[in-house]
C-alpha positions in Angstrom: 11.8 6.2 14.6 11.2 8.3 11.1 8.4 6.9 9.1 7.1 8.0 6.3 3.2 7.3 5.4 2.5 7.7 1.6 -1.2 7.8 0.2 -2.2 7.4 -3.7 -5.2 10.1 -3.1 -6.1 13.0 -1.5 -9.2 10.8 -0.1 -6.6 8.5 1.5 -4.8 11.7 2.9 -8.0 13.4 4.3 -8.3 9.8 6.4 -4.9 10.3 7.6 -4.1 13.7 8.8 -5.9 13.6 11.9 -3.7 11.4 13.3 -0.5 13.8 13.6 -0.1 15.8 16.6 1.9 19.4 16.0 1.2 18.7 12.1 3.3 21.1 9.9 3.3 21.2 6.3 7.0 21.3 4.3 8.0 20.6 0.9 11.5 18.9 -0.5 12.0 17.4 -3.9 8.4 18.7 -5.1 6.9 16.9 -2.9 4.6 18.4 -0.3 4.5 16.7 3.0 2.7 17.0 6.3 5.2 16.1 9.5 3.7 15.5 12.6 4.4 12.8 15.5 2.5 9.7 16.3 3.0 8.4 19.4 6.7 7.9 19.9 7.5 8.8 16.1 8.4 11.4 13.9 5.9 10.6 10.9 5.2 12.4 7.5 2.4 12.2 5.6 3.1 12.2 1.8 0.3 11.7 -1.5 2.8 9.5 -3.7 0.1 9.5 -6.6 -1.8 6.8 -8.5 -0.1 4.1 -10.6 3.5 2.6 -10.3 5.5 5.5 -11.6 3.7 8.3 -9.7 4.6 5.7 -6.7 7.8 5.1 -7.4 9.0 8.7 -8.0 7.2 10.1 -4.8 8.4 6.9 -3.0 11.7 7.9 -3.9 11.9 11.6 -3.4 10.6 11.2 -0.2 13.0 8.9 0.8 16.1 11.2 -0.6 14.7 14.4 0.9 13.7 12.6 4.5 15.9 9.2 4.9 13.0 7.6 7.2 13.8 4.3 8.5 10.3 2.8 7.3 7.8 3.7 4.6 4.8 2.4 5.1 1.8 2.5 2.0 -1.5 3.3 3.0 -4.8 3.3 1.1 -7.6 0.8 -0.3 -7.5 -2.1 -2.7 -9.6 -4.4 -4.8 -10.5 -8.0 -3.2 -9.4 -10.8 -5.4 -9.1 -13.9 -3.1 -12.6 -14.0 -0.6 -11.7 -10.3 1.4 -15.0 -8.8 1.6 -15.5 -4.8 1.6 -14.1 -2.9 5.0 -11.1 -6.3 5.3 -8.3 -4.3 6.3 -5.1 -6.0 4.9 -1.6 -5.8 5.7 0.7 -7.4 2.8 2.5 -10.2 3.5 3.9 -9.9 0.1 4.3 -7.9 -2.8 4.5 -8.6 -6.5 3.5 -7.0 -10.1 0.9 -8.8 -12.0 1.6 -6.9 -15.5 5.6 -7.4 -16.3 7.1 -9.6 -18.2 10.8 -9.2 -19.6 10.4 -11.2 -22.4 11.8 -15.0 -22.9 14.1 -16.6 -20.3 12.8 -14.5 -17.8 10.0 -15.1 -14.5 6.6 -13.5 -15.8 5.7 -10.4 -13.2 9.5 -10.2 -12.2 10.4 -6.8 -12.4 14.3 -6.9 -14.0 16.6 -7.4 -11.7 14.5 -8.4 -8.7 12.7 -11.3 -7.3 9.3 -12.1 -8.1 8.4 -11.1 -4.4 9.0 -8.2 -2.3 9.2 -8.7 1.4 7.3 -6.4 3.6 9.2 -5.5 7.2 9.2 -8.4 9.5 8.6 -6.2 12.9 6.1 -4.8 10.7 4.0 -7.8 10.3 5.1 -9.3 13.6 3.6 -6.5 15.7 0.2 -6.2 13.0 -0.2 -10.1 13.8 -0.1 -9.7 17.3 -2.0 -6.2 17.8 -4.4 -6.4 15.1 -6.2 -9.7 14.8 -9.1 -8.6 12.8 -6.4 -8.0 10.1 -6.1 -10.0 7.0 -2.8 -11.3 5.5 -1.6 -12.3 1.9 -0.2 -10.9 -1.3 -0.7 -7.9 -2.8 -0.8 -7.6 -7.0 0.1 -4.4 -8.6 -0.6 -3.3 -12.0 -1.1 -0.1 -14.5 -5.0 -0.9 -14.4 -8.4 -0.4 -12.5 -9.4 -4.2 -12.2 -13.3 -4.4 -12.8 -13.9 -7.6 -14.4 -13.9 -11.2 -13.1 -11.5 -12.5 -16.1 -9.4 -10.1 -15.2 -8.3 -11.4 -11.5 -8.8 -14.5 -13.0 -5.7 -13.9 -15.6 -3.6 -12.4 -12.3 -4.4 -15.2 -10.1 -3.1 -18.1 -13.2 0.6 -16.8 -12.5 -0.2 -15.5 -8.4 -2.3 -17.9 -7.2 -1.9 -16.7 -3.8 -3.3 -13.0 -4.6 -5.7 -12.3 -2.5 -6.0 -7.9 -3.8 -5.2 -5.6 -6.0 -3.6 -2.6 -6.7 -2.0 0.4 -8.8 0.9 1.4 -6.2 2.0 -0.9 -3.7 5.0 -3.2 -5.6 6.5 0.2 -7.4 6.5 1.3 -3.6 8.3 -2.1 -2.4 10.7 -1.7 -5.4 11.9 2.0 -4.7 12.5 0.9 -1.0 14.5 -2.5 -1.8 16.8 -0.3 -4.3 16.8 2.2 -1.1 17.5 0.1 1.4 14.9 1.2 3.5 12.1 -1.4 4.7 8.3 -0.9 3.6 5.0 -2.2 4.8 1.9 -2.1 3.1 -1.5 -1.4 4.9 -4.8 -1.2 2.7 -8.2 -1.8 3.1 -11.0 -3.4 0.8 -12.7 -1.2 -1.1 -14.1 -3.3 -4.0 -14.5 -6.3 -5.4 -14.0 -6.5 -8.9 -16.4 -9.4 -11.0 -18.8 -9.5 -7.9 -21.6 -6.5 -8.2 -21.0 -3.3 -9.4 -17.2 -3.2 -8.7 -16.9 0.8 -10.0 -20.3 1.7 -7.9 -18.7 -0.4 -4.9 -15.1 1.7 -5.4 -17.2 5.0 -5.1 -19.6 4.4 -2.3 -16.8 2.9 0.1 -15.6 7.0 0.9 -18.9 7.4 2.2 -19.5 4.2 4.3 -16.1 2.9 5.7 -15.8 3.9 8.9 -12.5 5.9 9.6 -12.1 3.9 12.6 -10.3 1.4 10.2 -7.4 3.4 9.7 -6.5 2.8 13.1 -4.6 0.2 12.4 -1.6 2.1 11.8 -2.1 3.7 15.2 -2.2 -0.1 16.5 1.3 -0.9 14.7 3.0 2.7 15.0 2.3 2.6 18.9 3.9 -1.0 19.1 7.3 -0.7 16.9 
């Protein structure tokens, strides 16, 4: 299978890279990838960029200038639903928390598309039987570092069922639904925003996560 992995950061990248074997670098639509194997798989490595529109345009130039089968999203998120620091999570759904189309239409709905975007089903099927240290639930995405408490609070009134947070993943999901390609989205906890210092938290995590937890996309590529 052709998968591509897409990282917001360089950070993320760094975490990534030495899981290619044969890794080559190559560059199509202006975007500078790193093609390797994994396992069984022909898998590139792409940094998409923070925010949704960074996101969505390096989702979707990757997709035009390699036509993998699955893209799967990579990187950390804030907790907003109990997920302590180090919880790796694999959404098992998607949505915006900042949109709204104005009057007569569902608040965080992006136009044209349902309020939820479903991950891969072999996806999550394999990461709930390989992985089960691995954490479940929806993933909200918005334009914004989330640091304060009223802040989740405000995302969780419309998604109660949030349990993290994000700047990439449902611009990611969106690109692939208008693609047609599918999409999974792995991320670990790297802060908890109203709890501590949530900035402090974000910063320290590069130093103390283990690496090891990046595995998990080992653990699902070797499976699929």
């Amino acid at each position: 299978m052709k998968i591509a992995i897409l990282a917001a950061m360089d950070k993320e990248m760094a975490l990534l890279e030495s899981m290619l074997e044969s890794p080559h670098a190559t560059e199509a639509e202006g975007v500078k990838c790193l093609e390797g194997r994994i396992g069984e798989h022909e898998v590139l490595l792409a940094r998409c960029g923070i925010g949704k529109v960074n996101a969505a345009l390096g989702t979707l130039r990757v997709i035009r200038a390699h036509r993998p089968e699955l893209v799967i999203n990579s990187g950390v998120a804030g907790g907003a639903g109990g997920l302590g620091i180090g919880s790796l999570l694999v959404a098992g759904r998607v949505a915006y928390h900042d949109v709204w189309c104005g009057p007569g239409t569902v608040e965080d709905a992006a136009d044209g598309y349902p309020l939820f975007f479903e991950p891969s089903a072999r996806v999550l099927e394999v990461a709930r039987r390989q992985i089960p240290s691995a954490d479940f639930g929806l993933i909200a995405t918005g334009d914004r570092f989330i640091s304060r408490c009223e802040e989740v609070e405000e995302i969780r009134r419309v998604l109660s069922e949030a349990v993290a947070l994000d700047m990439e993943s449902a611009a990611i999901a969106q690109t692939c639904a208008s693609e047609g390609v599918e999409f999974a989205i792995v991320r670990v906890v790297s802060d908890t925003p109203g709890q501590g210092e949530n900035i402090e938290q974000y910063k320290d995590f590069w130093t103390a996560a283990p690496q090891t937890t990046f595995g998990a996309l080992r653990t699902i590529l070797s499976s699929l």
